[in-house]
KOLTI-272950 format. One record per residue (C-alpha): chain; residue in three letters; x, y, z; residue number from 0. Coordinates in Angstrom, 1 decimal, padded with zeros to 4 digits. Layout:
<recs>
<rec><chaine>A</chaine><residu>ALA</residu><x>X</x><y>Y</y><z>Z</z><num>NUM</num></rec>
...
</recs>
This chain:
<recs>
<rec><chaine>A</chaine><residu>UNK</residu><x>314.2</x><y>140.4</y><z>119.8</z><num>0</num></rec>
<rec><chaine>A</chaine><residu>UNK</residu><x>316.0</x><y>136.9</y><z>120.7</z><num>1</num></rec>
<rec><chaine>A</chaine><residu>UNK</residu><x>318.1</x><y>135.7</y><z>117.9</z><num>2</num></rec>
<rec><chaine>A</chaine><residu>UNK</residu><x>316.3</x><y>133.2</y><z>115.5</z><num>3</num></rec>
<rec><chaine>A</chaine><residu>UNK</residu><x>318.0</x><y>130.2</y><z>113.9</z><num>4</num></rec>
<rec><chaine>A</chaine><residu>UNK</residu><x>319.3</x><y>131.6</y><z>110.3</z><num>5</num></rec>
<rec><chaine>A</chaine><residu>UNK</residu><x>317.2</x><y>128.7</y><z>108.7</z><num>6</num></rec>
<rec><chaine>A</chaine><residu>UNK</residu><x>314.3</x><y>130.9</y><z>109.4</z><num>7</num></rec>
<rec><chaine>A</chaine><residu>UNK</residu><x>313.9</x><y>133.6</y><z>107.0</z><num>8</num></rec>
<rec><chaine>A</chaine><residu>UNK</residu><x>312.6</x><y>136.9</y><z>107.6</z><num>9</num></rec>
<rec><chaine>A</chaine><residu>UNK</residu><x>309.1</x><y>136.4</y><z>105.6</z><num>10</num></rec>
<rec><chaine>A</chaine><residu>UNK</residu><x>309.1</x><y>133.3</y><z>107.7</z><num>11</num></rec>
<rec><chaine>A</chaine><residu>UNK</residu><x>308.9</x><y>135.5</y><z>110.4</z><num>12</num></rec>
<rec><chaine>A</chaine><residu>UNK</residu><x>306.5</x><y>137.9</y><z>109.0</z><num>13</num></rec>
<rec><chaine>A</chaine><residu>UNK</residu><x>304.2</x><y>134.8</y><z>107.9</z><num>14</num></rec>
<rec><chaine>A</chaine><residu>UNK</residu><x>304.5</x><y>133.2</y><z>111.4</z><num>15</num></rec>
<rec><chaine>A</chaine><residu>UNK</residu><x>303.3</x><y>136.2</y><z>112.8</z><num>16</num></rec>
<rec><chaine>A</chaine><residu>UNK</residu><x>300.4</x><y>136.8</y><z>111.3</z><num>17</num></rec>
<rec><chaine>A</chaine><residu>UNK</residu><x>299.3</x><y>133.1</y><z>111.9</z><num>18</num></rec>
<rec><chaine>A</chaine><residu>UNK</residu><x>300.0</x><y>133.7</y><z>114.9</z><num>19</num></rec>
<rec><chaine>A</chaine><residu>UNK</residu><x>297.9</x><y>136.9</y><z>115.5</z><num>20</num></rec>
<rec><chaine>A</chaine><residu>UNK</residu><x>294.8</x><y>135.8</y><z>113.3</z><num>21</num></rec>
<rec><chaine>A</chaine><residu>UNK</residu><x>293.5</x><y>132.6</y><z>113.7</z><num>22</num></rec>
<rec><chaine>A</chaine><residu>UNK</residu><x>290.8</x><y>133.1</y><z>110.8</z><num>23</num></rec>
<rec><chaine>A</chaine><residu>UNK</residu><x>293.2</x><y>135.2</y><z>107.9</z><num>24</num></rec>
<rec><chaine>A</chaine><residu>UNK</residu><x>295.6</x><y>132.7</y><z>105.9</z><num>25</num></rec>
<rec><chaine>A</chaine><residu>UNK</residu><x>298.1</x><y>135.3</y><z>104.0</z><num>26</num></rec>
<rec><chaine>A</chaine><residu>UNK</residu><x>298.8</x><y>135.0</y><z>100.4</z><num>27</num></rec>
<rec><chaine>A</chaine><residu>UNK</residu><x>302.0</x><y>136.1</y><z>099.6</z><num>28</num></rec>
<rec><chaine>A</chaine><residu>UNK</residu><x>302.9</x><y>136.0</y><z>096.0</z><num>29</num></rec>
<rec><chaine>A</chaine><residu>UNK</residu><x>306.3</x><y>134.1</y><z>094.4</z><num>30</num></rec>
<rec><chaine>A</chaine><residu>UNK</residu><x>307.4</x><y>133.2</y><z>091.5</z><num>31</num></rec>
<rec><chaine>A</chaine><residu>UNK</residu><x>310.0</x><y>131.1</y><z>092.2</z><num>32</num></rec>
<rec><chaine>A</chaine><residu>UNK</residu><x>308.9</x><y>127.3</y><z>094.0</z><num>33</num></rec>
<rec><chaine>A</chaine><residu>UNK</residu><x>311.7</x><y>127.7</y><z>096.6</z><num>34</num></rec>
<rec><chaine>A</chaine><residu>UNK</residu><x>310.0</x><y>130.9</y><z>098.1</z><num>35</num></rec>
<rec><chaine>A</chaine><residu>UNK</residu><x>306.6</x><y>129.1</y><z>098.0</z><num>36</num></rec>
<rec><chaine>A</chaine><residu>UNK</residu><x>308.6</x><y>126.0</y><z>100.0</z><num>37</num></rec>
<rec><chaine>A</chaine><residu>UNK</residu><x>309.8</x><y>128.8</y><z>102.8</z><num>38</num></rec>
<rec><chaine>A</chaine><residu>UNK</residu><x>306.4</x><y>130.7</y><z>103.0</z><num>39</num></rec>
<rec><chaine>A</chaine><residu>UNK</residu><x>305.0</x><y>127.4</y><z>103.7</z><num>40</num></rec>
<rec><chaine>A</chaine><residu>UNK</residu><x>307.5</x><y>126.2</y><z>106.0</z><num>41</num></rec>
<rec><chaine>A</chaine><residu>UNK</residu><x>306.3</x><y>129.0</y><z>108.0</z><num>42</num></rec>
<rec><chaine>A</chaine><residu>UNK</residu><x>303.3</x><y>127.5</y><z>109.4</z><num>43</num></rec>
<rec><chaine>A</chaine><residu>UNK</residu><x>306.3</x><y>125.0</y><z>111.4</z><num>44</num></rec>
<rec><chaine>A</chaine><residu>UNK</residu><x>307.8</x><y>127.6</y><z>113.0</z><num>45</num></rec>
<rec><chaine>A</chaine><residu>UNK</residu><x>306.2</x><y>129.0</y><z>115.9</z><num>46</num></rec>
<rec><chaine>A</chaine><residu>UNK</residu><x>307.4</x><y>132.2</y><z>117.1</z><num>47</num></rec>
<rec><chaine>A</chaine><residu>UNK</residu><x>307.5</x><y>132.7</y><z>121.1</z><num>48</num></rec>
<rec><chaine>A</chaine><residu>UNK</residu><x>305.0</x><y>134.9</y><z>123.3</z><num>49</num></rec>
<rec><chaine>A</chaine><residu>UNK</residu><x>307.9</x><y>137.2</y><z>123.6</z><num>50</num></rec>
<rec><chaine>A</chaine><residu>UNK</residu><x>308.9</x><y>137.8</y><z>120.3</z><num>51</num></rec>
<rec><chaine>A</chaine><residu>UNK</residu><x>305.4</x><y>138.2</y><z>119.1</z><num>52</num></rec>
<rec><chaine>A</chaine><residu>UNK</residu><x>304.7</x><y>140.9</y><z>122.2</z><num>53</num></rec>
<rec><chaine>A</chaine><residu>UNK</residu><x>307.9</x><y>142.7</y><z>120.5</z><num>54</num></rec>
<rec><chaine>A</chaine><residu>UNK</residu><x>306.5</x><y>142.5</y><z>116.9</z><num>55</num></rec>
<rec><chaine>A</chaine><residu>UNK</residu><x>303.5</x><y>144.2</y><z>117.8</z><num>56</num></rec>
<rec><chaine>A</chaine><residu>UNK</residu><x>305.1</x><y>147.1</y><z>119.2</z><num>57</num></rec>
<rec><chaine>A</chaine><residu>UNK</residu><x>307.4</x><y>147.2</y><z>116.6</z><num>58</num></rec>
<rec><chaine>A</chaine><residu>UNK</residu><x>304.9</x><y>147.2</y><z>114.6</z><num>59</num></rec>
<rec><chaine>A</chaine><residu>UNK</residu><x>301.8</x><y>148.7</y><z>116.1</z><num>60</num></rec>
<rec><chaine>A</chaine><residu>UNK</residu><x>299.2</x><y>149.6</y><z>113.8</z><num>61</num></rec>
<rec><chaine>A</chaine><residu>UNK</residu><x>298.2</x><y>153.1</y><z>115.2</z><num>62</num></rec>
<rec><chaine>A</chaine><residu>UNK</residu><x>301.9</x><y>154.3</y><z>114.6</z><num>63</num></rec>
<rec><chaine>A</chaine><residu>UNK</residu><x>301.4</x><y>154.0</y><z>110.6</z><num>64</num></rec>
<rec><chaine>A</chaine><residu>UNK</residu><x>300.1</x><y>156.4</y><z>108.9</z><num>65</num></rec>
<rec><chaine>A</chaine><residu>UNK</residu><x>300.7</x><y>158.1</y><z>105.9</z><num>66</num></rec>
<rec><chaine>A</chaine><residu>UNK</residu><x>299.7</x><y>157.9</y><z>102.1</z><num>67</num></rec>
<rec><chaine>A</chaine><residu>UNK</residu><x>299.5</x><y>154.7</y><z>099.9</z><num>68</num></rec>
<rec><chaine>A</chaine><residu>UNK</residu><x>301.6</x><y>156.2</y><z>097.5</z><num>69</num></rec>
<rec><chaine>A</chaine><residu>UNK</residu><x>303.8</x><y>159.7</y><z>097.1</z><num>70</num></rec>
<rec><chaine>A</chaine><residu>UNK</residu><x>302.3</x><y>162.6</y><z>095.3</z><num>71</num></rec>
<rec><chaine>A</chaine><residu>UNK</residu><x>304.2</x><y>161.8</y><z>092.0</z><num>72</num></rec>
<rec><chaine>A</chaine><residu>UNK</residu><x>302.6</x><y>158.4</y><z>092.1</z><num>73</num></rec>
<rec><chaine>A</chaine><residu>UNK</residu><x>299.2</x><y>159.7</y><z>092.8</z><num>74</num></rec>
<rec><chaine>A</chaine><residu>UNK</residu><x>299.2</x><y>161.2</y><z>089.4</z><num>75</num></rec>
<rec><chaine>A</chaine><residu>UNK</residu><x>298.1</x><y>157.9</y><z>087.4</z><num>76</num></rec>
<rec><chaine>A</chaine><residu>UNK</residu><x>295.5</x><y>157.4</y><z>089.9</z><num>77</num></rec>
<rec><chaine>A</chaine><residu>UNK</residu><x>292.0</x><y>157.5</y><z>089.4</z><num>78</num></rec>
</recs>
């Protein structure tokens, strides 16, 4: 992936993606501190290009995760 600027943080990133891929889903993420709130909202200004978002997805592709939620030690607590 092309080098972003280092004012752009890596849930920047993460957020701008997902803005990008899904016009209709807003993400959420949780903070506790106001200057992560600031950054995840900054997010929405920073618009990733059509080649770094074709290299996110394959990076990321759905299909290629699998697995369980949580190990079998932390399945014990589990209903």
């Amino acid at each position: 992936m092309a080098s972003r600027p280092t004012s752009v943080t890596n849930a920047q990133v993460a957020l701008g993606w997902l803005l990008a891929k899904h016009e209709h889903v807003v993400p959420i993420p949780g903070t506790r501190r106001m200057a992560y709130l600031e950054q995840n909202a900054a997010a929405a200004d920073h618009r990733l290009s059509a080649a770094e978002i074709d290299e996110l997805d394959r990076l990321f592709d759905p299909a290629l995760v699998a697995g369980a939620r949580y190990p079998a030690a932390g399945m014990v607590g589990i209903e």
